[in-house]
TORKOLLUM-826561 format. One record per residue: residue number from 1; residue in three letters; x, y, z of N, C-alpha, C in turn. Coordinates in steps of 0.02 Angstrom, whole numbers, padded with zeros to 5 digits. Example, Ala and Ser with C-alpha at 12.3 -4.5 7.8 and 13.67 -1.06 7.14 Angstrom:
2
<seq=1&type=ALA&n_px=00660&n_py=-00284&n_pz=00390&ca_px=00615&ca_py=-00225&ca_pz=00390&c_px=00660&c_py=-00165&c_pz=00390>
<seq=2&type=SER&n_px=00642&n_py=-00112&n_pz=00354&ca_px=00684&ca_py=-00053&ca_pz=00357&c_px=00645&c_py=00002&c_pz=00394>
% end
This chain:
101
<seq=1&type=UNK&n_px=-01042&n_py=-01039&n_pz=02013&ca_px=-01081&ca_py=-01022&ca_pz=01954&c_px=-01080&c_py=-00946&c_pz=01946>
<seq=2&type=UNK&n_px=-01051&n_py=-00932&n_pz=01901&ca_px=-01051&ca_py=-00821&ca_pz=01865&c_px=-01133&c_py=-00827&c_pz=01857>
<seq=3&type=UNK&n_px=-01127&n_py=-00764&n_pz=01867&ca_px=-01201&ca_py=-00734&ca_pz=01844&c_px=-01225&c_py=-00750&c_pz=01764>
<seq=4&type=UNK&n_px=-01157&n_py=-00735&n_pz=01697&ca_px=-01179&ca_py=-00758&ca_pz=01660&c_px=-01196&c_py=-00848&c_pz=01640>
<seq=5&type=UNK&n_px=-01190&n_py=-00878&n_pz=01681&ca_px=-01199&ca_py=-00958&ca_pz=01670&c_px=-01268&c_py=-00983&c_pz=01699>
<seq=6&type=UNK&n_px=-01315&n_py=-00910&n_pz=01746&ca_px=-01373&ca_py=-00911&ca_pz=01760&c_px=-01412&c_py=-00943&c_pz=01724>
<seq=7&type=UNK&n_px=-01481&n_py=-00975&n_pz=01739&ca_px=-01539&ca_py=-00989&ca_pz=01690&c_px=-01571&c_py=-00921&c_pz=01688>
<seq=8&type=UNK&n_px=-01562&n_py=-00863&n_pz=01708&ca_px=-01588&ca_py=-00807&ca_pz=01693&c_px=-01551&c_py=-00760&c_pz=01657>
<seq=9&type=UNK&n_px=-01492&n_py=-00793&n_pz=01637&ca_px=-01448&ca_py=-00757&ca_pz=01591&c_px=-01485&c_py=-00765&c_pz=01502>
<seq=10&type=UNK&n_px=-01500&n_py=-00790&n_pz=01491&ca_px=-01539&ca_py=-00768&ca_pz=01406&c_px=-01558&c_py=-00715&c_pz=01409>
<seq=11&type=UNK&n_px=-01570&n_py=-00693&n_pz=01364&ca_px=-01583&ca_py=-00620&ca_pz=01317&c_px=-01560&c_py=-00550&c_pz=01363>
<seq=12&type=UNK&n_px=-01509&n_py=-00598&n_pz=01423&ca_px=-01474&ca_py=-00541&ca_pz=01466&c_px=-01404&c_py=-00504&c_pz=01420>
<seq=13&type=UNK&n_px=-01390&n_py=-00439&n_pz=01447&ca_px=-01305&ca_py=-00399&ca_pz=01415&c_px=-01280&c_py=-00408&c_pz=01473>
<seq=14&type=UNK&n_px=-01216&n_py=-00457&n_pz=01484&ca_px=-01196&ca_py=-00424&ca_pz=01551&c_px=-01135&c_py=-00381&c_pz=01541>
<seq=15&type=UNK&n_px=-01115&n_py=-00346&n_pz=01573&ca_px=-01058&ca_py=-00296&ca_pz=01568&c_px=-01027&c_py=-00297&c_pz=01653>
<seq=16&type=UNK&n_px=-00953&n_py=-00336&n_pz=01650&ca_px=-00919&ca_py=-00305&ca_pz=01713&c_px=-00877&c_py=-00265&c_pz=01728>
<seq=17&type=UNK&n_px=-00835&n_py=-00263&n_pz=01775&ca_px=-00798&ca_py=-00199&ca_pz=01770&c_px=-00733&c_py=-00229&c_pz=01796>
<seq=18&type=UNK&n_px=-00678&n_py=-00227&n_pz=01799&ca_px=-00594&ca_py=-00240&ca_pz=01822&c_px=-00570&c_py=-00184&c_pz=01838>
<seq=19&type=UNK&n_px=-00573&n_py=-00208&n_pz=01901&ca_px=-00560&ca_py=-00125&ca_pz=01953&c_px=-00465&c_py=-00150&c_pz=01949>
<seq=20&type=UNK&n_px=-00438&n_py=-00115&n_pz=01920&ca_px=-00352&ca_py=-00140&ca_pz=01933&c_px=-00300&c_py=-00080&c_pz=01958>
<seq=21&type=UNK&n_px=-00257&n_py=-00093&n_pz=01980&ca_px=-00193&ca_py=-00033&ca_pz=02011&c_px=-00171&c_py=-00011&c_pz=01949>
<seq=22&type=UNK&n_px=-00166&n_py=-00040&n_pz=01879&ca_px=-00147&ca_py=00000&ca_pz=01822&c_px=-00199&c_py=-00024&c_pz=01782>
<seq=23&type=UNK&n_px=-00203&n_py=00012&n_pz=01725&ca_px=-00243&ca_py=-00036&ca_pz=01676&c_px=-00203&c_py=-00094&c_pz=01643>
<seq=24&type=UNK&n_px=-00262&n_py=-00167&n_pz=01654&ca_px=-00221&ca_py=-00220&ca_pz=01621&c_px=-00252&c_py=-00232&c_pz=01575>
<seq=25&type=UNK&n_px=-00240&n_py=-00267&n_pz=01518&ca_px=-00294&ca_py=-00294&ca_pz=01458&c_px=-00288&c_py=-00365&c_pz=01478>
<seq=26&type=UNK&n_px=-00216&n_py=-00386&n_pz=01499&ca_px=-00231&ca_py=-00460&ca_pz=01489&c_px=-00288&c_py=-00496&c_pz=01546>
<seq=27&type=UNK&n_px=-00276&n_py=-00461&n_pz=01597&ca_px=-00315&ca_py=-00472&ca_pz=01666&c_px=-00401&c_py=-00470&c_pz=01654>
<seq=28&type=UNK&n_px=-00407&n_py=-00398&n_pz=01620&ca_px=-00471&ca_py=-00387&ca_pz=01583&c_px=-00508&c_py=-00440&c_pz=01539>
<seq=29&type=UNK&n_px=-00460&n_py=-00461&n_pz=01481&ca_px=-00482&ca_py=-00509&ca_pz=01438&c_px=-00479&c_py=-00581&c_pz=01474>
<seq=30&type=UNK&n_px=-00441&n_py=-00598&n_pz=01517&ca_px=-00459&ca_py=-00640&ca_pz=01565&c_px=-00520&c_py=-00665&c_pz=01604>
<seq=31&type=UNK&n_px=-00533&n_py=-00604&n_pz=01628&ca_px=-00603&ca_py=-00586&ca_pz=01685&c_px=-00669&c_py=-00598&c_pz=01619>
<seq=32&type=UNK&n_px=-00656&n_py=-00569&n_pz=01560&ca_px=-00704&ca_py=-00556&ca_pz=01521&c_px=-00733&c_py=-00640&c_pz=01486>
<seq=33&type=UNK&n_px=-00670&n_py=-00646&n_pz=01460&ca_px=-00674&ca_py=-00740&ca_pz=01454&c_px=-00701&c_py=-00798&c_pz=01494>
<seq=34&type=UNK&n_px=-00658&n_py=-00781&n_pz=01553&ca_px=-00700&ca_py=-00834&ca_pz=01625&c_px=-00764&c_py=-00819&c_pz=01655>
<seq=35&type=UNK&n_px=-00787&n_py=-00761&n_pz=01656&ca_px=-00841&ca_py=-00756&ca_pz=01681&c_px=-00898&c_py=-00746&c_pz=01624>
<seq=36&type=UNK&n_px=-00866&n_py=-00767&n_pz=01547&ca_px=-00924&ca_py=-00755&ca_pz=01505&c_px=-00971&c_py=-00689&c_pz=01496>
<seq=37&type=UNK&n_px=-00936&n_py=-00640&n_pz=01497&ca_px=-00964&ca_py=-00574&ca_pz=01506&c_px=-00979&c_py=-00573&c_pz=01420>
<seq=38&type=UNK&n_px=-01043&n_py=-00512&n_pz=01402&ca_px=-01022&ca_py=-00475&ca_pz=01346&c_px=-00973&c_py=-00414&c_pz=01329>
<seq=39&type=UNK&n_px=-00984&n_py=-00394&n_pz=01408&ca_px=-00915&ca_py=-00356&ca_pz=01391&c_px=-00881&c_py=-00317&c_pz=01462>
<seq=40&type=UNK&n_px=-00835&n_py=-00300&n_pz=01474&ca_px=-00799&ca_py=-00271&ca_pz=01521&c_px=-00769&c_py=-00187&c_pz=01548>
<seq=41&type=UNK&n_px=-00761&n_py=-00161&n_pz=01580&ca_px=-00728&ca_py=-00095&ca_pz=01579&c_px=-00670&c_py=-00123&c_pz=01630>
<seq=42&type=UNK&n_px=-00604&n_py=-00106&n_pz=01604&ca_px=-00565&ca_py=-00111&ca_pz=01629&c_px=-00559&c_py=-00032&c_pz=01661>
<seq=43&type=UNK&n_px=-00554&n_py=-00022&n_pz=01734&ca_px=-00522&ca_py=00039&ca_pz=01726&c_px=-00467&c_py=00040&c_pz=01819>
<seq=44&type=UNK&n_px=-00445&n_py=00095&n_pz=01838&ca_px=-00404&ca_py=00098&ca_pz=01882&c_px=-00426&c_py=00120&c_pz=01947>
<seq=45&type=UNK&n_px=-00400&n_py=00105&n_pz=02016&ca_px=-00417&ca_py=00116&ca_pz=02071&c_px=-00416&c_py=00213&c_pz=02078>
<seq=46&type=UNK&n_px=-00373&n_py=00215&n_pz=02036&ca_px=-00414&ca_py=00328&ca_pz=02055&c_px=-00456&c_py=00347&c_pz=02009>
<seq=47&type=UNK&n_px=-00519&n_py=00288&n_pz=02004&ca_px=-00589&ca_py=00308&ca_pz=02005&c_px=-00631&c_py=00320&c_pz=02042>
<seq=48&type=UNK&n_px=-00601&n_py=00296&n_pz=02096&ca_px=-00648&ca_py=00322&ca_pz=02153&c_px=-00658&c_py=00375&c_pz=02179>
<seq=49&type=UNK&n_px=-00690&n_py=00391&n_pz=02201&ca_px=-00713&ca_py=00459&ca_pz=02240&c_px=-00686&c_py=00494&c_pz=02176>
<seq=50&type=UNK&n_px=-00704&n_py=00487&n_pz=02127&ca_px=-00690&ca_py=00540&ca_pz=02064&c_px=-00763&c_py=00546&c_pz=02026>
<seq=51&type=UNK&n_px=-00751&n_py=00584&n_pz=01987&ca_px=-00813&ca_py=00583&ca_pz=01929&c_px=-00802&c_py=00569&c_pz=01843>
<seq=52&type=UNK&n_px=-00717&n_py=00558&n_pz=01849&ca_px=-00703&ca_py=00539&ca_pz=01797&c_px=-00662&c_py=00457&c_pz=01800>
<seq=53&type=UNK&n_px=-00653&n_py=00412&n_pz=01761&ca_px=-00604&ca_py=00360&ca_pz=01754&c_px=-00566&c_py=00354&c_pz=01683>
<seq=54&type=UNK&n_px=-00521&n_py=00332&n_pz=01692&ca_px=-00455&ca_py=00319&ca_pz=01620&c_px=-00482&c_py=00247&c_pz=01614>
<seq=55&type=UNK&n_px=-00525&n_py=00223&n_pz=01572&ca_px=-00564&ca_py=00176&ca_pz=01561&c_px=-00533&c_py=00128&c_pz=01459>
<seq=56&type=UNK&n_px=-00560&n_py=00051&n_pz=01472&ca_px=-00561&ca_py=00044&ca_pz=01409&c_px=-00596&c_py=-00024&c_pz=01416>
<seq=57&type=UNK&n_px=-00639&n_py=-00002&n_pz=01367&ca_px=-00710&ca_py=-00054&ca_pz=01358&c_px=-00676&c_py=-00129&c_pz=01314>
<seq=58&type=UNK&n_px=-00669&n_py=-00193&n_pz=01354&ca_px=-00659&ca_py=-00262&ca_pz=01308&c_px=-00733&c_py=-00279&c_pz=01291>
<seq=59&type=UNK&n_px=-00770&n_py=-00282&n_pz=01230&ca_px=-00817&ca_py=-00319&ca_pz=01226&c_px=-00797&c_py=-00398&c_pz=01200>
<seq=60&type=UNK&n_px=-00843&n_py=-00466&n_pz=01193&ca_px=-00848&ca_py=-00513&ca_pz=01189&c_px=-00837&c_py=-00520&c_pz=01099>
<seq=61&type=UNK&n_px=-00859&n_py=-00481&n_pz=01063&ca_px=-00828&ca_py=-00504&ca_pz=01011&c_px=-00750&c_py=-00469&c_pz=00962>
<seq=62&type=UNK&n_px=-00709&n_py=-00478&n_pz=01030&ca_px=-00636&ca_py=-00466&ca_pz=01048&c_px=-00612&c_py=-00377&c_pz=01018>
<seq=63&type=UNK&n_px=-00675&n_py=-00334&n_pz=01020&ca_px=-00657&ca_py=-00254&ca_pz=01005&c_px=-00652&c_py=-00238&c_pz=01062>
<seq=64&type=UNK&n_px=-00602&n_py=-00185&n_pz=01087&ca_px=-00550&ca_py=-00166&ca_pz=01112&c_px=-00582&c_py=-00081&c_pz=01098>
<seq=65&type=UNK&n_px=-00607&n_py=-00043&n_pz=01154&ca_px=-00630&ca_py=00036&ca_pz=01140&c_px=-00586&c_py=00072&c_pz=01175>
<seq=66&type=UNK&n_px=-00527&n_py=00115&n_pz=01178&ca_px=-00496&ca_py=00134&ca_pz=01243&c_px=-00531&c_py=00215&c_pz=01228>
<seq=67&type=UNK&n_px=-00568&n_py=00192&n_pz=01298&ca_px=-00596&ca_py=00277&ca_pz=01305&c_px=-00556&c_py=00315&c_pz=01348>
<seq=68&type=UNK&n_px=-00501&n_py=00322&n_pz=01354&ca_px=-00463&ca_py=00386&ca_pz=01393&c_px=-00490&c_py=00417&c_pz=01447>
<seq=69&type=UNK&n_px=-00466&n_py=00447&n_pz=01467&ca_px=-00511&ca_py=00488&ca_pz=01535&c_px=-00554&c_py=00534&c_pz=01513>
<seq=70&type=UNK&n_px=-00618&n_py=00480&n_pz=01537&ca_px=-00684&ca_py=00505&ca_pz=01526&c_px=-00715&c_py=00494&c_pz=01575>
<seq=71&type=UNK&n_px=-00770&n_py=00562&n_pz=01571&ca_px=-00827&ca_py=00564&ca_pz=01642&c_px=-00903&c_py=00491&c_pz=01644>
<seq=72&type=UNK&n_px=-00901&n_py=00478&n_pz=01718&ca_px=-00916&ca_py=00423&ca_pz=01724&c_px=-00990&c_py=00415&c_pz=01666>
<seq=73&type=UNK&n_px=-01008&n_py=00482&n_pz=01662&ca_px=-01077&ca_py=00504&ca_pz=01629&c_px=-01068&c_py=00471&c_pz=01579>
<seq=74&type=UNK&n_px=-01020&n_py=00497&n_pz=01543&ca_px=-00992&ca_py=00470&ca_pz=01467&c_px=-01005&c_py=00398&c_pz=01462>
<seq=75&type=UNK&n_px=-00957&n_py=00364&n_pz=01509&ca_px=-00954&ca_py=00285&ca_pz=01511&c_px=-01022&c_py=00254&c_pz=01524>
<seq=76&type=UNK&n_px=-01069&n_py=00277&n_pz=01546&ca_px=-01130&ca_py=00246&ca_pz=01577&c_px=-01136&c_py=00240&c_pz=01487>
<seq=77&type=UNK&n_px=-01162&n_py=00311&n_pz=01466&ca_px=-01169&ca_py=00321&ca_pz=01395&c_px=-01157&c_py=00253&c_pz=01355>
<seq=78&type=UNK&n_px=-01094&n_py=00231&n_pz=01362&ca_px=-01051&ca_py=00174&ca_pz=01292&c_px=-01092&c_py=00122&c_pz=01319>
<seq=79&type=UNK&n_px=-01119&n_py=00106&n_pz=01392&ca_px=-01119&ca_py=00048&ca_pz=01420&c_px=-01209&c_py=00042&c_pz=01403>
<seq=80&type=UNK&n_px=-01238&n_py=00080&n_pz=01409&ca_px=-01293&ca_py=00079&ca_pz=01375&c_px=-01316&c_py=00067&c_pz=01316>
<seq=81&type=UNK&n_px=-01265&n_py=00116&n_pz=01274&ca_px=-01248&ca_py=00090&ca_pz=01194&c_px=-01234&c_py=00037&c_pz=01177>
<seq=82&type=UNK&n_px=-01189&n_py=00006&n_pz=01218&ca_px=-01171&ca_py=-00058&ca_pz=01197&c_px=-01228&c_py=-00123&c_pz=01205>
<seq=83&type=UNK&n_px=-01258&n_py=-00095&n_pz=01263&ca_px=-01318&ca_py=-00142&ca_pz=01277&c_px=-01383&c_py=-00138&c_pz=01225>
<seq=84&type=UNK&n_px=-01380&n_py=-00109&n_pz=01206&ca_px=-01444&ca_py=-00095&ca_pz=01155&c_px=-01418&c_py=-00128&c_pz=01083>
<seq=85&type=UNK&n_px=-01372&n_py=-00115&n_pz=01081&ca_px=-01318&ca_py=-00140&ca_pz=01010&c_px=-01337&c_py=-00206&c_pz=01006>
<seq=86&type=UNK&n_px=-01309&n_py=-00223&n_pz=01057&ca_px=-01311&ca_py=-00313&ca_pz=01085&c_px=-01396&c_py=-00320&c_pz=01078>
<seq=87&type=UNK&n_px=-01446&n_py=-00330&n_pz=01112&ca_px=-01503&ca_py=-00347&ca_pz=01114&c_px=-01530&c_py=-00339&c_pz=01044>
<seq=88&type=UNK&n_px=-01493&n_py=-00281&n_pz=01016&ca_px=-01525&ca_py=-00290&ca_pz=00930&c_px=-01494&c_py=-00354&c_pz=00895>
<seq=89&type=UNK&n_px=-01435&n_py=-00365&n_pz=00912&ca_px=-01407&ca_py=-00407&ca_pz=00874&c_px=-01427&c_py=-00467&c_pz=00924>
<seq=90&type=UNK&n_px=-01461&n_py=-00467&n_pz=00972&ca_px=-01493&ca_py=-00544&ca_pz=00982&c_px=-01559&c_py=-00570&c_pz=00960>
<seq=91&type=UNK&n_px=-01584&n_py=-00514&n_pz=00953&ca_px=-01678&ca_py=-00510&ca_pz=00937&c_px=-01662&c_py=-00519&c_pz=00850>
<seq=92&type=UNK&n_px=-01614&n_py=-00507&n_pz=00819&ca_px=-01608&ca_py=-00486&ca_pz=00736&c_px=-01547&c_py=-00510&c_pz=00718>
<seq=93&type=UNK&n_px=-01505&n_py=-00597&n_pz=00732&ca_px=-01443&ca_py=-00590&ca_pz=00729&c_px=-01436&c_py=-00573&c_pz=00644>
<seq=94&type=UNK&n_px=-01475&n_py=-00596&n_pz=00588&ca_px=-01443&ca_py=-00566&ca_pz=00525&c_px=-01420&c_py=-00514&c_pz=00502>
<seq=95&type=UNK&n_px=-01467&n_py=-00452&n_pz=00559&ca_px=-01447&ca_py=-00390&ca_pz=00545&c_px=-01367&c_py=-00368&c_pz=00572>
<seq=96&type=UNK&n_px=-01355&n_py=-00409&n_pz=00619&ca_px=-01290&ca_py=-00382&ca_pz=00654&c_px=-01235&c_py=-00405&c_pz=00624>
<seq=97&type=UNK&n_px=-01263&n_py=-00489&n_pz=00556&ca_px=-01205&ca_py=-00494&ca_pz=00544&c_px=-01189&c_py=-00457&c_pz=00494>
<seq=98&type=UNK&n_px=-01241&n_py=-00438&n_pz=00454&ca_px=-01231&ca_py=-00367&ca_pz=00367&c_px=-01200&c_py=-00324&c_pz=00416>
<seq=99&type=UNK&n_px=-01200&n_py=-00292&n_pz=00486&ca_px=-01172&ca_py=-00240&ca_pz=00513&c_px=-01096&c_py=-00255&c_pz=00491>
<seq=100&type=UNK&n_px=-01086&n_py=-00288&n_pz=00531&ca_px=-01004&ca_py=-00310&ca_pz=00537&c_px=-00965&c_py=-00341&c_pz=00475>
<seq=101&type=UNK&n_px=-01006&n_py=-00363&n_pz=00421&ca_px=-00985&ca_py=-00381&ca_pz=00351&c_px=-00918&c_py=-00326&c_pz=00311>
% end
């Protein structure tokens, strides 16, 4: 059982991450699909012991963000953003769909 298939998964964002030797999308959109995520950071193993990663955000309704090498600060940033985005558009789905109209 994924974390998102929890009974404590409602009105949850989950966001994972695909730690890979290059960046993959298909692997990403894979991981993102099977485990029912809202959304994913794909990014590469020389993130570590770094403060920056060559990152690119899959969310669940199949947008595709490639944030380039950016500081992890930054990325917390989108991943926050994105979570707030989401919870509006769960608490208010009419509003999110005039968004995207």
């Amino acid at each position: 059982k994924t974390v998102s298939e929890s009974e404590f998964r409602a009105g949850k964002t989950i966001i994972g991450f695909a730690l890979e030797p290059d960046i993959n999308l298909d692997e990403g959109w894979r991981k993102l699909k099977g485990k029912k995520l809202d959304g994913i950071i794909v990014n590469t193993c020389a993130s570590f012991c770094s403060n920056e990663m060559d990152a690119i955000f899959l969310k669940s309704d199949d947008t595709t963000i490639e944030l380039g090498q950016i500081s992890k600060t930054k990325m917390a940033d989108h991943i926050i953003s994105h979570i707030i985005s989401h919870i509006k558009g769960l608490h208010n789905p009419g509003a999110q769909a005039q968004k995207t109209s």
